[in-house]
C-alpha positions in Angstrom: 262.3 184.9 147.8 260.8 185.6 144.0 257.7 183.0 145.0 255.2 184.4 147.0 252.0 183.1 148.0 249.9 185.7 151.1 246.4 184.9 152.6 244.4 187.5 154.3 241.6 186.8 155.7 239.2 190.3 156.2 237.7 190.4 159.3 234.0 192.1 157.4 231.1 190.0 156.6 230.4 190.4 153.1 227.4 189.2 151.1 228.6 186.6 148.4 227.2 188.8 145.3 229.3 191.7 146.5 232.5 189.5 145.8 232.6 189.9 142.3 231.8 194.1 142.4 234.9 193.8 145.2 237.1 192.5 143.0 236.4 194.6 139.7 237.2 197.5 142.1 240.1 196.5 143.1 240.7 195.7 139.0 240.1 199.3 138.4 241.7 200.6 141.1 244.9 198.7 140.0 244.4 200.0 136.6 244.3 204.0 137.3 247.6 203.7 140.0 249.7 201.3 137.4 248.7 202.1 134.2 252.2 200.8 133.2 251.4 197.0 134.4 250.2 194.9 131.5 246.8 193.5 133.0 246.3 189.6 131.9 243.1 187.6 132.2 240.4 187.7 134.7 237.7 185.5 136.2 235.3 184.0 138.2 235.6 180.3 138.6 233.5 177.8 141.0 234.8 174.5 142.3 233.2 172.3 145.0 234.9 171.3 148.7 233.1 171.1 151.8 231.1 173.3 149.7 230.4 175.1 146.8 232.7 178.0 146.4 233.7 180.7 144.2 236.1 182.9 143.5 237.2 185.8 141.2 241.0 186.4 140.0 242.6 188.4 137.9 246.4 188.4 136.6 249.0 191.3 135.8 252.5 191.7 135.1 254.6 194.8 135.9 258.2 196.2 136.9 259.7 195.9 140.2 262.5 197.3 141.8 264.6 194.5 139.4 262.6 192.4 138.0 259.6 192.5 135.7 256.8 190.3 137.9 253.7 188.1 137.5 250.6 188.7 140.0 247.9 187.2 141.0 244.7 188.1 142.8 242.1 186.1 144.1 239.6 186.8 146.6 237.0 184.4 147.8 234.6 184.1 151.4 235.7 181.8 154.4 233.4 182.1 157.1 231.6 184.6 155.5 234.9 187.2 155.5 236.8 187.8 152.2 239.7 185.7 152.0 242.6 187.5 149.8 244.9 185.6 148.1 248.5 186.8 146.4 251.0 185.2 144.3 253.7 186.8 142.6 256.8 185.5 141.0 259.0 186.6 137.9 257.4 186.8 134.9 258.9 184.7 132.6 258.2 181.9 135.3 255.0 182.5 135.6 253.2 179.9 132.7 255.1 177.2 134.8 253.4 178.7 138.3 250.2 179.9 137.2 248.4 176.1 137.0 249.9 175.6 140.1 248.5 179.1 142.0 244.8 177.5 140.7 245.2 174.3 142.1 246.5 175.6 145.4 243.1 178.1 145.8 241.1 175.1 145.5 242.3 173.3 148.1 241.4 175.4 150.4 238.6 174.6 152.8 236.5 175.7 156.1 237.9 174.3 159.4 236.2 170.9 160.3 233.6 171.7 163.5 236.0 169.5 165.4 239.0 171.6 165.1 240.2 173.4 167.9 242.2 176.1 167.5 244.4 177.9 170.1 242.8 179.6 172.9 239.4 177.8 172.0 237.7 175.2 174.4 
């Protein structure tokens, strides 16, 4: 239970340019409440799917109740709806994860038309 991945998916329609004032925001925010973390590296990277996408990350490490942890947060639009993505895991495992946590985001991709989900006809 030290690997964690979470996806919420924000049920606001935000305008693509605004994803990049979200996230330095929430940066900031995160810097004035945990001043103690050590903030990392931040970004915005593109990669191409379905279709073009971008998203825009930034990394921290701080104390936990027993462990000193690795973050990262990503946010992106699916639908049109800010998709927020978490990883954590211990810190000194975190150069081992932290190629991994990039090639997970970009796999991710819009549901094909044909998809049915539950309750949907």
């Amino acid at each position: 239970m030290t690997i964690n991945f979470a996806f919420k998916l924000l049920q606001v329609e935000v305008p693509e340019q605004e994803l990049i004032r979200s996230m330095d925001t929430m940066l900031d925010a995160m810097k004035r409440v945990y001043p103690q973390n050590t903030y990392l590296e931040t970004g915005v990277n593109s990669f191409r799917t379905d279709r073009n996408r971008t998203y825009c990350w930034f990394e921290y490490y701080g104390p936990t109740l027993d462990i000193e942890a690795y973050s990262f947060n990503a946010t992106m639009l699916l639908y049109g709806k800010p998709l927020y993505v978490l990883f954590n895991c211990p810190k000194e495992e975190y150069e081992k994860w932290r190629p991994i946590v990039f090639e997970a985001i970009e796999t991710i991709r819009d549901k094909p038309v044909s998809w049915k989900g539950e309750g949907e006809k």
